[in-house]
DSSP file (Angstrom, degrees, kcal/mol; ACC not computed):
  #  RESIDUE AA STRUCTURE BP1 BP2  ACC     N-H-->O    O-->H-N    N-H-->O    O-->H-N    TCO  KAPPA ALPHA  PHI   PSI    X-CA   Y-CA   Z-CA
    1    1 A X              0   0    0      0, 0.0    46,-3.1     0, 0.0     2,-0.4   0.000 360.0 360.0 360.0 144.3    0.0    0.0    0.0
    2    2 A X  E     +ab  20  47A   0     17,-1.6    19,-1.5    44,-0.2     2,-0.5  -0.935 360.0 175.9-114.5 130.9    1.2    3.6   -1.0
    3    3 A X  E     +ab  21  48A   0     44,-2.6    46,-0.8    -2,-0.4     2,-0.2  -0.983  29.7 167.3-130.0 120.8    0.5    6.9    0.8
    4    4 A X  E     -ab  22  49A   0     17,-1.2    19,-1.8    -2,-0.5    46,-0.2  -0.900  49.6-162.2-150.2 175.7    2.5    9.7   -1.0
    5    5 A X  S    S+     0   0    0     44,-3.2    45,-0.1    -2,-0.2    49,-0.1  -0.014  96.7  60.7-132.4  22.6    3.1   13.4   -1.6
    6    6 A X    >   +     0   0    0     43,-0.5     3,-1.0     2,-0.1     4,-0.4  -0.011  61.4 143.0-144.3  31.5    5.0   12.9   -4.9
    7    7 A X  T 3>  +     0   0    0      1,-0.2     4,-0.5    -3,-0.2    -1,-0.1   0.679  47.0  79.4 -76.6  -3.5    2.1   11.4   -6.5
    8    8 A X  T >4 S+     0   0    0      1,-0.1     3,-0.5     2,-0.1     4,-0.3   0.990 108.7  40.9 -55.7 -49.9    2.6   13.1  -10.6
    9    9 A X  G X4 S+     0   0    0     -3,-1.0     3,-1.6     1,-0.2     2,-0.5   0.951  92.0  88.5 -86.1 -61.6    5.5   10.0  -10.9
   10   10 A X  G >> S+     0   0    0     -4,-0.4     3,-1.0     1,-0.3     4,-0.7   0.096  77.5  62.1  52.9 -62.2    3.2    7.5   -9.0
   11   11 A X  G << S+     0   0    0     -3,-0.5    -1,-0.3    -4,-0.5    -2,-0.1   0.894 104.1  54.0 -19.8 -73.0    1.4    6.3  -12.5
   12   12 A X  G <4 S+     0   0    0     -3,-1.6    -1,-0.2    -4,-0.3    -2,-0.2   0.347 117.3  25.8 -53.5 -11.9    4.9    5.0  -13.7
   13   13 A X  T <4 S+     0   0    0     -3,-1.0     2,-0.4     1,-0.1    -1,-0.2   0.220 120.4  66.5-136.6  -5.5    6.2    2.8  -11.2
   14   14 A X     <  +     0   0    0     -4,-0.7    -1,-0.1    -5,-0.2     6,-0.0  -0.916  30.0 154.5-147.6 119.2    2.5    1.8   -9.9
   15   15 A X        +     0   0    0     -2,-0.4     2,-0.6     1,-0.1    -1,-0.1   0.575  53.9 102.9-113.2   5.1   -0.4    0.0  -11.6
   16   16 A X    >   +     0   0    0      1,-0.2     3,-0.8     2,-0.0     4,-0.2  -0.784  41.4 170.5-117.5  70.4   -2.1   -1.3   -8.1
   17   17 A X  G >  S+     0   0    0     -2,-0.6     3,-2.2     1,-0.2    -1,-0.2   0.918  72.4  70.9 -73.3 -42.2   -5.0    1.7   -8.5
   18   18 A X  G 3  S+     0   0    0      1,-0.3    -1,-0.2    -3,-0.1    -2,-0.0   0.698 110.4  19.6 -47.4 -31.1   -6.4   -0.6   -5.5
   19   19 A X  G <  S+     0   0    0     -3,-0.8   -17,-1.6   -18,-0.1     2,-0.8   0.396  90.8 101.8-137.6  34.0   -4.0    0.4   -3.1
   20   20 A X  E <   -a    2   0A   0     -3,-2.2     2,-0.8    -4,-0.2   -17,-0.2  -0.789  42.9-173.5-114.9 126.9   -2.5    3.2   -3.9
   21   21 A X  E     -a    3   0A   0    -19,-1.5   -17,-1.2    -2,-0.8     2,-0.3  -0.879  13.0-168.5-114.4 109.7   -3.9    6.3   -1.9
   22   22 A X  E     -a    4   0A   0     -2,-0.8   -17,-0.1   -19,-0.2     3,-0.1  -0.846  14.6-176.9 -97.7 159.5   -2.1    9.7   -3.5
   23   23 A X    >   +     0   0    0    -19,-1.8     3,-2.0    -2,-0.3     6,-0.1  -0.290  27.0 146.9-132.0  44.6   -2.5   12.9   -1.5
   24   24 A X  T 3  S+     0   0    0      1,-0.3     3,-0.4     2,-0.1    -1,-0.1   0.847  73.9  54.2 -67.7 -28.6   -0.6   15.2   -4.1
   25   25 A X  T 3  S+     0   0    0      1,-0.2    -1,-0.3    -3,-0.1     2,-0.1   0.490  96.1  71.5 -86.4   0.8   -3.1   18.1   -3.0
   26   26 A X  S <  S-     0   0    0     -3,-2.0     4,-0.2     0, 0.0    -1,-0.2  -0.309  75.6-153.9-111.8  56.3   -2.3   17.9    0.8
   27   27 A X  S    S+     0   0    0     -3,-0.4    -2,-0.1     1,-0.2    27,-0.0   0.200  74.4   7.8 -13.6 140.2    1.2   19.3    1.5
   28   28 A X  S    S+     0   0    0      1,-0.2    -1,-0.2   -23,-0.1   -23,-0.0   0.813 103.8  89.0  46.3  49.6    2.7   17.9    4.4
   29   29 A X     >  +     0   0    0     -6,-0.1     4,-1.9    -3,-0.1     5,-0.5   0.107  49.7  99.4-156.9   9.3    0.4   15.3    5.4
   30   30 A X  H  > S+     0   0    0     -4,-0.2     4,-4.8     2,-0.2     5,-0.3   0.983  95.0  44.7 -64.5 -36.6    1.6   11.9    3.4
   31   31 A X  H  > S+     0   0    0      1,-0.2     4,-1.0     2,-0.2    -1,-0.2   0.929 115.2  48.8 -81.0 -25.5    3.3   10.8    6.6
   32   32 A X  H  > S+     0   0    0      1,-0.2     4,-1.5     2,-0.2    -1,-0.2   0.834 111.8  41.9 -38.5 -42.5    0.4   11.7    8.4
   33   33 A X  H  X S+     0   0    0     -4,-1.9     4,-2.7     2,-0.2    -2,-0.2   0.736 114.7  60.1 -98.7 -24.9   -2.2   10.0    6.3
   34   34 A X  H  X S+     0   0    0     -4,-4.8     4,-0.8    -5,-0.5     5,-0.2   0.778 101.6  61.0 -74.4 -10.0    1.0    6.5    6.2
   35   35 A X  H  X>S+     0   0    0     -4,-1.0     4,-6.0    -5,-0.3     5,-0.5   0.947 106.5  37.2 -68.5 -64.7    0.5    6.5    9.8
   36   36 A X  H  X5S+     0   0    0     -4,-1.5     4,-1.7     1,-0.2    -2,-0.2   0.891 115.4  52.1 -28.3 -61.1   -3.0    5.7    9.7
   37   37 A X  H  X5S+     0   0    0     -4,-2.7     4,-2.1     2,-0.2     3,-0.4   0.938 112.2  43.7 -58.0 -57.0   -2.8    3.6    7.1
   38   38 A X  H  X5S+     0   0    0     -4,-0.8     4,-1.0     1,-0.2    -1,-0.2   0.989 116.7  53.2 -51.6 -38.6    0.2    1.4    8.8
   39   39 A X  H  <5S+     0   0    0     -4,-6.0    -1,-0.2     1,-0.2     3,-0.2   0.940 118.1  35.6 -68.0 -23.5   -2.0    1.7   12.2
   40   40 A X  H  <<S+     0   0    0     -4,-1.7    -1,-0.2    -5,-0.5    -2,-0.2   0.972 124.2  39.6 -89.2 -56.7   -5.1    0.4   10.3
   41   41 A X  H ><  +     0   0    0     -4,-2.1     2,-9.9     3,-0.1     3,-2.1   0.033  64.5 161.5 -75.3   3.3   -3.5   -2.1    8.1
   42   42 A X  T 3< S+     0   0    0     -4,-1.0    -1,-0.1     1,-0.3    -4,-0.1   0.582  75.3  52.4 -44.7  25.4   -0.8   -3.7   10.2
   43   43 A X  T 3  S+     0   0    0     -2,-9.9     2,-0.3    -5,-0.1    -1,-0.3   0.355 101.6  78.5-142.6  13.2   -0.3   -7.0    7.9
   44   44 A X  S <  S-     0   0    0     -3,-2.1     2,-1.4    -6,-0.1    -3,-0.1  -0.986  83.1-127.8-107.1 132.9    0.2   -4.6    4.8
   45   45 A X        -     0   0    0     -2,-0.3     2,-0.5    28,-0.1    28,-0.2  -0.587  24.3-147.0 -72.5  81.3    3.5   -2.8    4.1
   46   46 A X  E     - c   0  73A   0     26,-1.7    28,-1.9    -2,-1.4     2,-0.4  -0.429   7.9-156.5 -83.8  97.5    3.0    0.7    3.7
   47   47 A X  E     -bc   2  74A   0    -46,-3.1   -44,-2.6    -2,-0.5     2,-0.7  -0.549  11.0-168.9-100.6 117.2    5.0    2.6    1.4
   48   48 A X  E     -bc   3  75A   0     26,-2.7    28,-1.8    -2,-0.4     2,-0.9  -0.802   2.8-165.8-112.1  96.1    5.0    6.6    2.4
   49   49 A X  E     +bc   4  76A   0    -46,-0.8   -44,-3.2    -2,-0.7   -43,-0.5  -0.789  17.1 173.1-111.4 107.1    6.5    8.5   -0.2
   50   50 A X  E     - c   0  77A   0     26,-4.7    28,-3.4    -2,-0.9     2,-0.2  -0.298  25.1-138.0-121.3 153.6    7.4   12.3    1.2
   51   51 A X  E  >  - c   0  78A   0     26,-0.2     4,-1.4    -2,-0.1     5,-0.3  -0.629  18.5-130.6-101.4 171.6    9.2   15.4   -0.1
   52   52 A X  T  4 S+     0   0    0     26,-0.9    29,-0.1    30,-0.3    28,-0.1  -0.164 114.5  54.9-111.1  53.6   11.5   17.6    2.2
   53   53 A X  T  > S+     0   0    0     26,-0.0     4,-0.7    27,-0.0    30,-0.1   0.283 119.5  35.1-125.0 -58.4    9.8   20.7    1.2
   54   54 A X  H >> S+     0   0    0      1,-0.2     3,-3.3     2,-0.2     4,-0.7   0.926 119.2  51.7 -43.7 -58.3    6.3   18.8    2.5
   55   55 A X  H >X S+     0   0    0     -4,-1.4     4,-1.3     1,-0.3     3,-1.2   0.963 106.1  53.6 -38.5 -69.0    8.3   16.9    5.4
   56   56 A X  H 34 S+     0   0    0     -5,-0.3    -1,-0.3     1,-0.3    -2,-0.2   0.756 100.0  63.4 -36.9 -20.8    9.7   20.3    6.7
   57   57 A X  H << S+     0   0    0     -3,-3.3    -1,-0.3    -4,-0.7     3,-0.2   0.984 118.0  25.5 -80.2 -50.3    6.1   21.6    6.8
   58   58 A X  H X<  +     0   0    0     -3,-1.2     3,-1.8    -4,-0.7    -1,-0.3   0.214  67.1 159.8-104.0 -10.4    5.3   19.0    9.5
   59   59 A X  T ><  +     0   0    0     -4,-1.3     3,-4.0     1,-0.4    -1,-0.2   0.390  67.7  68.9  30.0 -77.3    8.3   18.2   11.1
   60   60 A X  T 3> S+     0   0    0      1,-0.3     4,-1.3    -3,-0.2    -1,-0.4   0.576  79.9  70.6 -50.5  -6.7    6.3   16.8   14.2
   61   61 A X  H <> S+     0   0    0     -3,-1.8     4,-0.5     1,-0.2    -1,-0.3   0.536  91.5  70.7 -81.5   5.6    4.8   13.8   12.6
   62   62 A X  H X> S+     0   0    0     -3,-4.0     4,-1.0    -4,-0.2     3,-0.7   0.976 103.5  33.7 -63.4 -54.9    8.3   12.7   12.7
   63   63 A X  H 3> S+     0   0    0     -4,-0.2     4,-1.9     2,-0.2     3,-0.2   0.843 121.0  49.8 -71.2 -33.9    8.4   12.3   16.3
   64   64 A X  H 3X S+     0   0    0     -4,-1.3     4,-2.3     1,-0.2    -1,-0.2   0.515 108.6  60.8 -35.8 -24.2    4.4   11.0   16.5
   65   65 A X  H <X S+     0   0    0     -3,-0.7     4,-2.3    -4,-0.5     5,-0.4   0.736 110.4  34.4-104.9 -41.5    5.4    8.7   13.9
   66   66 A X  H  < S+     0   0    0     -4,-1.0    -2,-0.2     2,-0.2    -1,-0.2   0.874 110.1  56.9-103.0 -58.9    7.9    7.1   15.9
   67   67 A X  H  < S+     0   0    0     -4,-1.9    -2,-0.2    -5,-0.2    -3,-0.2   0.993 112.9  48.5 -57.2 -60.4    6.2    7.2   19.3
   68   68 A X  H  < S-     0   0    0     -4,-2.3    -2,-0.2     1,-0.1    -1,-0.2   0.873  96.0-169.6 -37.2 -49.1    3.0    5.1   17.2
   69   69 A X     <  -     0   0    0     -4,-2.3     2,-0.8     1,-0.2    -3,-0.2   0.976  12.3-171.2  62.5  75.4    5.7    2.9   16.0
   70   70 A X    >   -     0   0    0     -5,-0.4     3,-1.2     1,-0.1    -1,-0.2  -0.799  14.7-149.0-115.3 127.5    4.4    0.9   13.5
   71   71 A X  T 3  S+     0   0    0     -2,-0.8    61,-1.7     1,-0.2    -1,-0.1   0.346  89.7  46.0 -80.7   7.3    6.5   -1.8   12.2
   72   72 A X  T 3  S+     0   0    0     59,-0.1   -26,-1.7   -28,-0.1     2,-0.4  -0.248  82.5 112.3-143.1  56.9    5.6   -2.2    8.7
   73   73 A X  E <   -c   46   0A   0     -3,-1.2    61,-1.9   -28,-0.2     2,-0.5  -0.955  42.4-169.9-119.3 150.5    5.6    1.6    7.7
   74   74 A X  E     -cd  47 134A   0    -28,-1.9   -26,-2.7    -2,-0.4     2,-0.8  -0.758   3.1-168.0-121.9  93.2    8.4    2.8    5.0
   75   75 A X  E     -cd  48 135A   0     59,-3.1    61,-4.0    -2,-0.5     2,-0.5  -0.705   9.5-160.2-114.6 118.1    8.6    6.8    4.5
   76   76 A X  E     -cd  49 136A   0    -28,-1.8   -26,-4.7    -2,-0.8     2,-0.6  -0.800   1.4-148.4 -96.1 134.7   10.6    7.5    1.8
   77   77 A X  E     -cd  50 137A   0     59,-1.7     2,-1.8    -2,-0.5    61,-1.0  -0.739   9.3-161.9-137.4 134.3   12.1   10.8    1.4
   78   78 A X  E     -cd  51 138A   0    -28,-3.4   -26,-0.9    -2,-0.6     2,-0.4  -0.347  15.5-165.8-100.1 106.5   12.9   12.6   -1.8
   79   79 A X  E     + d   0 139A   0     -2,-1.8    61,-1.4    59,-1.4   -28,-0.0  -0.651  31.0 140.9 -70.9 122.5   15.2   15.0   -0.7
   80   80 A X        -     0   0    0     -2,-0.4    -1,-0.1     2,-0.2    -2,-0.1   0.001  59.3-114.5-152.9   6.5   15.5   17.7   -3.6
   81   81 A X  S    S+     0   0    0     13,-0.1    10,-4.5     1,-0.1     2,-0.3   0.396  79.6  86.0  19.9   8.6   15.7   21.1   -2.1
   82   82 A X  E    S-F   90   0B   0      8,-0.2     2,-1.7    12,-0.1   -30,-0.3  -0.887  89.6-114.6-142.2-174.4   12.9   22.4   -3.1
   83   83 A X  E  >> +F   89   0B   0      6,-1.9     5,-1.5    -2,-0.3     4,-0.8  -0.745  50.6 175.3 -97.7  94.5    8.8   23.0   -2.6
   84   84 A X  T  45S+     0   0    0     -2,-1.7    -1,-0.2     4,-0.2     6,-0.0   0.689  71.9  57.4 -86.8 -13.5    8.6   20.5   -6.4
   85   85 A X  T  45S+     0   0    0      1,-0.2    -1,-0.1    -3,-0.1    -2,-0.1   0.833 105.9  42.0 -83.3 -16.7    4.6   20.6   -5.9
   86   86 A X  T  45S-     0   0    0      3,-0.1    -1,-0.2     0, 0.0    -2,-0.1   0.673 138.0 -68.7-105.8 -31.0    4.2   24.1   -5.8
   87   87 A X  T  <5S-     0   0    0     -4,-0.8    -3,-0.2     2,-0.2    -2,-0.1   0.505  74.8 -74.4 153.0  24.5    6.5   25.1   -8.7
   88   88 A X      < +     0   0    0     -5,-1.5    -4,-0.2     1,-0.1     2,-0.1   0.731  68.1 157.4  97.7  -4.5   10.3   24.4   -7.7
   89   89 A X  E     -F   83   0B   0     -6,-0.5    -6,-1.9     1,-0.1    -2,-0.2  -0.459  49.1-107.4 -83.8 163.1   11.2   27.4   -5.1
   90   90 A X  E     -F   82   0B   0     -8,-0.2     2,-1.3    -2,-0.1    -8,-0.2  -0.452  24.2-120.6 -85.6 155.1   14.1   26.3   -3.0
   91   91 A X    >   -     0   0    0    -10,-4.5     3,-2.8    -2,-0.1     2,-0.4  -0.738  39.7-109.7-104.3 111.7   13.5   25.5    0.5
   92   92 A X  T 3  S+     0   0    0     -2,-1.3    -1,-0.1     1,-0.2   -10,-0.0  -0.047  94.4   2.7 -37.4  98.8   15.5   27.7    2.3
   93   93 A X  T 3> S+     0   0    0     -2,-0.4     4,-0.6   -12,-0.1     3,-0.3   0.685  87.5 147.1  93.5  16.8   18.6   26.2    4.2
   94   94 A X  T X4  +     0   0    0     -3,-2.8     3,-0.6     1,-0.2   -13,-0.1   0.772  62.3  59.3 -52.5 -42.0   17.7   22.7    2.6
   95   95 A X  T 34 S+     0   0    0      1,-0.2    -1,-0.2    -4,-0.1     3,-0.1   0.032  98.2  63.9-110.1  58.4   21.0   21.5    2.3
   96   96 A X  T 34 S+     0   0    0     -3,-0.3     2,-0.5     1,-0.1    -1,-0.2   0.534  75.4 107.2-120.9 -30.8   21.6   21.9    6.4
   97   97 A X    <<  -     0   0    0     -3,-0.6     2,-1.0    -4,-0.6    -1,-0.1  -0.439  60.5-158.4 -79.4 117.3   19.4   19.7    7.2
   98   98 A X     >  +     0   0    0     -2,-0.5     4,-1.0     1,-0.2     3,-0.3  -0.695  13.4 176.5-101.7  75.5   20.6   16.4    8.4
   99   99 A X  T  4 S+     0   0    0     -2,-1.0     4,-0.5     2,-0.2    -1,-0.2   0.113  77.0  61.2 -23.1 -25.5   17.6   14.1    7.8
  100  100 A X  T >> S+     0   0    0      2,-0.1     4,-2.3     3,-0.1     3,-1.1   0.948 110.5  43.0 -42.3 -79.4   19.6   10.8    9.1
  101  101 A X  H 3> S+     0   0    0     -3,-0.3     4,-1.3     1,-0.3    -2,-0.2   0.559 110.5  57.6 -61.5 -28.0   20.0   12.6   12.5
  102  102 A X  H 3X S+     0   0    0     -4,-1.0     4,-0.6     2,-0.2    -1,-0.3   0.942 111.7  40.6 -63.2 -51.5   16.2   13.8   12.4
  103  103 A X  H <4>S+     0   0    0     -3,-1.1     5,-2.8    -4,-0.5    -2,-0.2   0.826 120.1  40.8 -53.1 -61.1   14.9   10.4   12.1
  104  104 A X  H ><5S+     0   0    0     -4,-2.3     3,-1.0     1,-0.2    -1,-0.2   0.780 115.4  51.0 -64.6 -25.9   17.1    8.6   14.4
  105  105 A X  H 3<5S+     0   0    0     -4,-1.3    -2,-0.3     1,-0.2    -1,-0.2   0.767 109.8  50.7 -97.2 -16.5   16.9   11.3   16.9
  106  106 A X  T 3<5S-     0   0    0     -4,-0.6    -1,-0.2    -3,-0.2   -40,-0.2   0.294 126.0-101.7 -92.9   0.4   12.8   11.4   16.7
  107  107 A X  T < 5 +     0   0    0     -3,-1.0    -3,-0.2     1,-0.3    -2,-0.1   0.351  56.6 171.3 128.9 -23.8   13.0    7.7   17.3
  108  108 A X      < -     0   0    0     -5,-2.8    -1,-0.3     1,-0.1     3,-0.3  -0.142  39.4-127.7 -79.4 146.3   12.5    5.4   13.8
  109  109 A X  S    S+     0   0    0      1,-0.2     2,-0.5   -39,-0.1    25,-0.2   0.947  88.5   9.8 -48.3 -62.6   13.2    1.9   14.3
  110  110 A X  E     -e  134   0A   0     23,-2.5    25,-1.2    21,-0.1     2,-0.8  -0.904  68.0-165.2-133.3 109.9   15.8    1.8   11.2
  111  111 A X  E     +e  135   0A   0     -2,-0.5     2,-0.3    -3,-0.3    25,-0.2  -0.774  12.4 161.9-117.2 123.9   17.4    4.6    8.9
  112  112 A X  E     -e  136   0A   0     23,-2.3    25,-1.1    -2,-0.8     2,-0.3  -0.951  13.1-170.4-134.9 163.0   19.2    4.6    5.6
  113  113 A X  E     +e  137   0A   0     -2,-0.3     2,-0.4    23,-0.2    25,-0.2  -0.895   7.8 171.8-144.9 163.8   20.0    6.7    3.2
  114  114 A X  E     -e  138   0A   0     23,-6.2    25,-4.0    -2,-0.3     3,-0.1  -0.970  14.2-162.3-163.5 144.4   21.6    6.3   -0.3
  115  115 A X  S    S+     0   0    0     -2,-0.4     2,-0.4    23,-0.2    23,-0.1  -0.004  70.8  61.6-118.9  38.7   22.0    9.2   -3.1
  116  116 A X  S >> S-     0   0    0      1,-0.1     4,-2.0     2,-0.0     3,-0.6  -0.947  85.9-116.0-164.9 151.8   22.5    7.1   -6.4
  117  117 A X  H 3> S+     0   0    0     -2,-0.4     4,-1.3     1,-0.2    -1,-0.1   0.523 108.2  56.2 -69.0 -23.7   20.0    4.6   -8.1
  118  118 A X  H 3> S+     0   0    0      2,-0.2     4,-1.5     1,-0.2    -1,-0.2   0.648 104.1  44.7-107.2  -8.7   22.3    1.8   -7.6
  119  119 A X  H <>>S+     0   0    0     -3,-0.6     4,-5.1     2,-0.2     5,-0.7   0.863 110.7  59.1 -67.8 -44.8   22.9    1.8   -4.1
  120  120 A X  H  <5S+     0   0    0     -4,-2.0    -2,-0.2     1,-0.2    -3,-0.1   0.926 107.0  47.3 -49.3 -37.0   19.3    2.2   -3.7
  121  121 A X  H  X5S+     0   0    0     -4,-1.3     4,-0.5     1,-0.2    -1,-0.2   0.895 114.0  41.6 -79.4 -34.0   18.6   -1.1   -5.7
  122  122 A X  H  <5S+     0   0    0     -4,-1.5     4,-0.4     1,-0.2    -1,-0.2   0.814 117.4  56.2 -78.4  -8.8   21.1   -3.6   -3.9
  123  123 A X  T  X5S+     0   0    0     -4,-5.1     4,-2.0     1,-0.2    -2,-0.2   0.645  83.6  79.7 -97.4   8.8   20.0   -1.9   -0.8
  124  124 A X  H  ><S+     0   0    0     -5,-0.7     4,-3.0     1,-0.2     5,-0.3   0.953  84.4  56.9 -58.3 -36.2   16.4   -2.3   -0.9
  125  125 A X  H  X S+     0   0    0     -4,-0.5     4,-0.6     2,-0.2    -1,-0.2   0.942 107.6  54.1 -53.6 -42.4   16.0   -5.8    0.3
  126  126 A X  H >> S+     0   0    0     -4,-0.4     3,-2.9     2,-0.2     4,-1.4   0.997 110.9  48.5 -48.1 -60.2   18.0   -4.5    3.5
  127  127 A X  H >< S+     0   0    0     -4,-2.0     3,-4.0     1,-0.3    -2,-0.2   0.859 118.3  36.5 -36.8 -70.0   15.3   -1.7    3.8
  128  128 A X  H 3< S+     0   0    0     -4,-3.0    -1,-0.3     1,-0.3    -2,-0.2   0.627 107.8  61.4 -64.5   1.3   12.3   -4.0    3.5
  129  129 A X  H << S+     0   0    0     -3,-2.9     2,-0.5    -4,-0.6    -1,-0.3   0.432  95.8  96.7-110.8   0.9   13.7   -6.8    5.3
  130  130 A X  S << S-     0   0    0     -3,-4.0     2,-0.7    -4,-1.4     4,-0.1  -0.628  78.6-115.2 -98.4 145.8   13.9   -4.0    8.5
  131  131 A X        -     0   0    0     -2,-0.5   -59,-0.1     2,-0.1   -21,-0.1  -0.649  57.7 -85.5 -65.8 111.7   11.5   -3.5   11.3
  132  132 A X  S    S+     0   0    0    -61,-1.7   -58,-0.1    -2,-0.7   -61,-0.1  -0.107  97.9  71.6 -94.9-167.7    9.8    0.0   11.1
  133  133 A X  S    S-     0   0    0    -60,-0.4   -23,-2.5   -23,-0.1     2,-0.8   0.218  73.3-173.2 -54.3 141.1    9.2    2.6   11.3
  134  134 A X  E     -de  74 110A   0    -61,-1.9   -59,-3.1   -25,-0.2     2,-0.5  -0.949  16.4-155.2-126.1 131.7   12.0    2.9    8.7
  135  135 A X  E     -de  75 111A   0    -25,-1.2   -23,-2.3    -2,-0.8     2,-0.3  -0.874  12.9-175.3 -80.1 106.9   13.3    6.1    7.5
  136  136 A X  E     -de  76 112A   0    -61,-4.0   -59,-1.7    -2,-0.5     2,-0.4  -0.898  11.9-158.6-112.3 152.5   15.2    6.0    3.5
  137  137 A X  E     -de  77 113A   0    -25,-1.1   -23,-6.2    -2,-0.3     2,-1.0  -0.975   7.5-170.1-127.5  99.7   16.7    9.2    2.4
  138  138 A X  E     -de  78 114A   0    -61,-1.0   -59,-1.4    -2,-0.4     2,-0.4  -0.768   9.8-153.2-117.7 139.4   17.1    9.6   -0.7
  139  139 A X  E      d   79   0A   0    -25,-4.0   -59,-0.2    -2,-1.0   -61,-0.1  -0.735 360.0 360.0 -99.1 145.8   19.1   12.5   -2.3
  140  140 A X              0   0    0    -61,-1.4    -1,-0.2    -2,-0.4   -60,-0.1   0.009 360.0 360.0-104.3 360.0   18.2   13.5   -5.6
């Protein structure tokens, strides 16, 4: 199951209309709405796929996220610098933020992070094969 904030590519990688819930019109609420969904679903894997111009908006569902603790949620985030739903502006002081340290320090079971398509693909099995909440970072 998908809950995402990045949903315009969504189409391309996802043909499973049945479970795929996009929220492209709610800024800052995918990991909100993958919590639910993990808390509701708990024998489905829940794939939460987040911006850091959304993420930033909401910062506290990190730590909520973490306190629920739901072991089979995955929020991916596609770190980019900028607000990409709204039209591209750069998110001021985007590349400070340490996004690793955010995650782990708010609590998530397991965090990794990978900036190049081929790390991402030999590491993915690691990722799913972890107990969440699991944090990916991915830089873009």
């Amino acid at each position: 199951m998908n809950a995402n904030n990045v949903g315009f590519g969504l189409p391309s990688i996802s043909s499973n209309d049945a479970l795929d819930f996009p929220i492209s019109g709610a800024m800052s609420k995918a990991s909100s709405v993958g919590l639910g969904l993990a808390l509701a679903q708990p024998d489905r894997k829940i794939m939460v796929l987040d911006g850091d111009g959304s993420l930033l908006m909401n910062l506290g569902t990190l730590v909520t996220l973490s306190n629920k603790a739901p072991k089979n949620m995955y929020h991916f985030l596609f770190n980019n610098g900028v607000y990409a739903v709204t039209g591209g502006q750069p998110i001021p002081g985007a590349g400070k933020v340490d996004w690793e340290d955010m995650a782990k320090g708010a609590g998530y079971a397991a965090v990794f992070s990978f900036d190049n398509l081929e790390d991402l693909t030999t590491g993915i099995d690691a990722v799913l094969a972890s107990e969440g909440p699991v944090f990916i970072h991915l830089e873009i």
